[in-house]
Backbone bond lengths (Angstrom), bond angles and torsions (degrees), N, CA, C in turn:
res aa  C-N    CA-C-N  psi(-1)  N-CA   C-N-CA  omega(-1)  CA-C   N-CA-C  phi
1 X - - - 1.449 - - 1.529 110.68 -
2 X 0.989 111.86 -63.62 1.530 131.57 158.39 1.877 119.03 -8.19
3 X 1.142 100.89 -68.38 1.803 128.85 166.95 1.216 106.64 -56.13
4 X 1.217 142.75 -27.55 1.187 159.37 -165.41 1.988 105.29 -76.07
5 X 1.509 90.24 -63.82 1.671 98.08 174.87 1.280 111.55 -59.61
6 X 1.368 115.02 124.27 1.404 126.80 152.59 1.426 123.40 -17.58
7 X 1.676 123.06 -58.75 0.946 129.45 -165.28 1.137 106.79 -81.37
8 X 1.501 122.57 -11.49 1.589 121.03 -157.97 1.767 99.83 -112.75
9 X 1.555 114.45 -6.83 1.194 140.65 153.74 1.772 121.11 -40.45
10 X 1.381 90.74 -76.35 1.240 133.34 175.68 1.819 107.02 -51.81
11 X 1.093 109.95 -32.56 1.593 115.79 -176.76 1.231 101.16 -93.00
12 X 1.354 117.65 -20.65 1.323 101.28 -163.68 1.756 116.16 -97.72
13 X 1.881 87.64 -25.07 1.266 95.88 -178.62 2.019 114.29 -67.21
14 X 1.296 84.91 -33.67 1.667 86.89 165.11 1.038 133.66 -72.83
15 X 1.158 128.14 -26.73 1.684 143.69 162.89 1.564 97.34 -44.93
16 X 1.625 113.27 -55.59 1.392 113.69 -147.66 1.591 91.17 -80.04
17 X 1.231 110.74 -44.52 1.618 119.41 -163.29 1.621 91.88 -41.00
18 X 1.504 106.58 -85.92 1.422 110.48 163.23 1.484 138.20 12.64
19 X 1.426 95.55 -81.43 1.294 116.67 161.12 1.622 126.03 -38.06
20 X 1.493 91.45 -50.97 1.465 99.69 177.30 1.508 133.36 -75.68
21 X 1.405 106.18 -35.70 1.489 130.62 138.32 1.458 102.74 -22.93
22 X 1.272 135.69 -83.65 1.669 135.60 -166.90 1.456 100.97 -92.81
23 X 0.710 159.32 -24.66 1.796 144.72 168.62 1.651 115.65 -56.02
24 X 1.680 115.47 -47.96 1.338 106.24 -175.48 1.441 105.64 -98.93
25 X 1.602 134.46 26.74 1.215 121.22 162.24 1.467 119.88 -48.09
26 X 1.066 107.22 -53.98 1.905 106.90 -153.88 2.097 84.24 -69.80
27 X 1.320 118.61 -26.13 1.589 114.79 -144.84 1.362 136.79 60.47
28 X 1.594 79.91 72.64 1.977 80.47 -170.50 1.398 114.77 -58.58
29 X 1.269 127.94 144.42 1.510 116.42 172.75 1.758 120.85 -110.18
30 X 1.650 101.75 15.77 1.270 111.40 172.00 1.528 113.94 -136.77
31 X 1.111 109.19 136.69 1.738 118.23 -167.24 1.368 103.10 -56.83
32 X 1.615 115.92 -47.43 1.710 89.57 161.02 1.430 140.41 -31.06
33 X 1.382 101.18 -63.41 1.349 117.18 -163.46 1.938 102.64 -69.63
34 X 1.568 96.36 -17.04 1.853 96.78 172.41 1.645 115.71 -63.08
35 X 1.744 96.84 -45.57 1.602 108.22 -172.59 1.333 102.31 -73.57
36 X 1.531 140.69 -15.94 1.195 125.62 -161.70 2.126 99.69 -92.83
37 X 1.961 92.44 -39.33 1.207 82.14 162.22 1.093 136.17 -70.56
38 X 1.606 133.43 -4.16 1.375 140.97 176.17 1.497 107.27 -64.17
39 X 1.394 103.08 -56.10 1.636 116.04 177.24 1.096 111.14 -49.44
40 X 1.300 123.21 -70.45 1.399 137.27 -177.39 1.654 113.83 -27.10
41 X 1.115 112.72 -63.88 1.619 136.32 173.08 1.506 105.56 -58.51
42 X 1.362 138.91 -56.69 1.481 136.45 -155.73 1.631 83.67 -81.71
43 X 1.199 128.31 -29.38 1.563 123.91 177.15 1.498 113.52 -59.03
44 X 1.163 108.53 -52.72 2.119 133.52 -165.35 1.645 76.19 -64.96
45 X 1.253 126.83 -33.53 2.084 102.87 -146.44 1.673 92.20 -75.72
46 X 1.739 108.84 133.53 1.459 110.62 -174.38 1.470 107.15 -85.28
47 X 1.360 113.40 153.71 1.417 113.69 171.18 1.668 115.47 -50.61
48 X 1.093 127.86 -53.88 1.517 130.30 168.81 1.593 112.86 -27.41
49 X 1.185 128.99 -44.26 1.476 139.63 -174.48 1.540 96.57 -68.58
50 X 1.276 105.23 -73.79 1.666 108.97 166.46 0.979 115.96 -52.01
51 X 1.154 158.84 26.06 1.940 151.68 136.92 1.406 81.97 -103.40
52 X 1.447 126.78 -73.81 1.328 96.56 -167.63 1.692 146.66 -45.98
53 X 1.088 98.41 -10.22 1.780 113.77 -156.59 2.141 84.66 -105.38
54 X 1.579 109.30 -50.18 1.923 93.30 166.91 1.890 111.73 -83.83
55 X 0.801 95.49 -14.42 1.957 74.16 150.02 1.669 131.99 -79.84
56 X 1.045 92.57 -29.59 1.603 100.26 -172.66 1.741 93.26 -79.71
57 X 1.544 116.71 -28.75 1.319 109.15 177.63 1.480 113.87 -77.41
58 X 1.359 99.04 -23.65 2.334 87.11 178.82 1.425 84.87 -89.10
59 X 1.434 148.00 -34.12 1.294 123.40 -175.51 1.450 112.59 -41.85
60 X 1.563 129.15 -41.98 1.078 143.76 -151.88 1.774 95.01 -91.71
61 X 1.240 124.01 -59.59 1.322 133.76 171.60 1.404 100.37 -48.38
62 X 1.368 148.95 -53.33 1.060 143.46 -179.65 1.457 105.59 -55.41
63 X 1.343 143.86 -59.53 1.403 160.53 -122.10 1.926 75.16 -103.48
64 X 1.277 127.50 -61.79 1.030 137.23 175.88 1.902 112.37 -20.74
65 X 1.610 84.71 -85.62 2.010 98.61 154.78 1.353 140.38 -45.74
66 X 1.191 86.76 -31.23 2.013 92.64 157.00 1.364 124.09 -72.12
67 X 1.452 112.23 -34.36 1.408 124.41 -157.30 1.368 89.49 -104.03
68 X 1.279 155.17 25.55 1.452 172.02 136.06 2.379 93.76 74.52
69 X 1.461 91.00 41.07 1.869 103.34 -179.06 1.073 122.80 77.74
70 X 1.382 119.65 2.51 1.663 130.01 -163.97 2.066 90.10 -81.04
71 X 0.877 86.28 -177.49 1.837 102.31 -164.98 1.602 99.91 -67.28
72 X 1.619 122.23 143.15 1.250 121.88 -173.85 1.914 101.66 -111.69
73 X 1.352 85.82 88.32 1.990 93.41 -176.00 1.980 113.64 -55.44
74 X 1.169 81.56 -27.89 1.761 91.86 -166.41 1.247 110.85 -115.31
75 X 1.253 113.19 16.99 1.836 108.05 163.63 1.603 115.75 -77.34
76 X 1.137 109.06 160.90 1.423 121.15 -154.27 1.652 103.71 -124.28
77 X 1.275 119.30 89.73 1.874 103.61 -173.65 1.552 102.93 -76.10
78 X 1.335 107.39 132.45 1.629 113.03 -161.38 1.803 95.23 -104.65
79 X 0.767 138.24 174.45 1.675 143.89 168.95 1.453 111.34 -123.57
């Protein structure tokens, strides 16, 4: 259900982007060493990033509810 929302889309795709960004640096060439870097990384991500990244998502969900769901021309995707 979750995956479904736009906004919850949007979080996730950045989470992963992220993620993916620091997991295949070194280029692991064994699925171990992929899952260990998966761990490794979802561990390092600080809580601060995560409040920031679901605020910026109810900012958007809010702006959403104002605008009664119609298209958000002037939103700003922040990093």
């Amino acid at each position: 259900m979750a995956s479904q929302i736009s906004g919850f889309n949007s979080i996730r795709h950045f989470l992963m982007g992220f993620l993916k960004s620091k997991v295949y640096v070194n280029k692991p060439q064994m699925i171990q060493h992929l899952q260990d870097n998966i761990c490794h990384e979802i561990e390092e991500i600080q809580p601060q990033m995560l409040l920031d990244v679901m605020k910026n998502a109810l900012k958007r969900a809010q702006s959403c509810i104002a605008n009664r769901g119609h298209h958000l021309v002037d939103i700003i995707f922040q990093s």
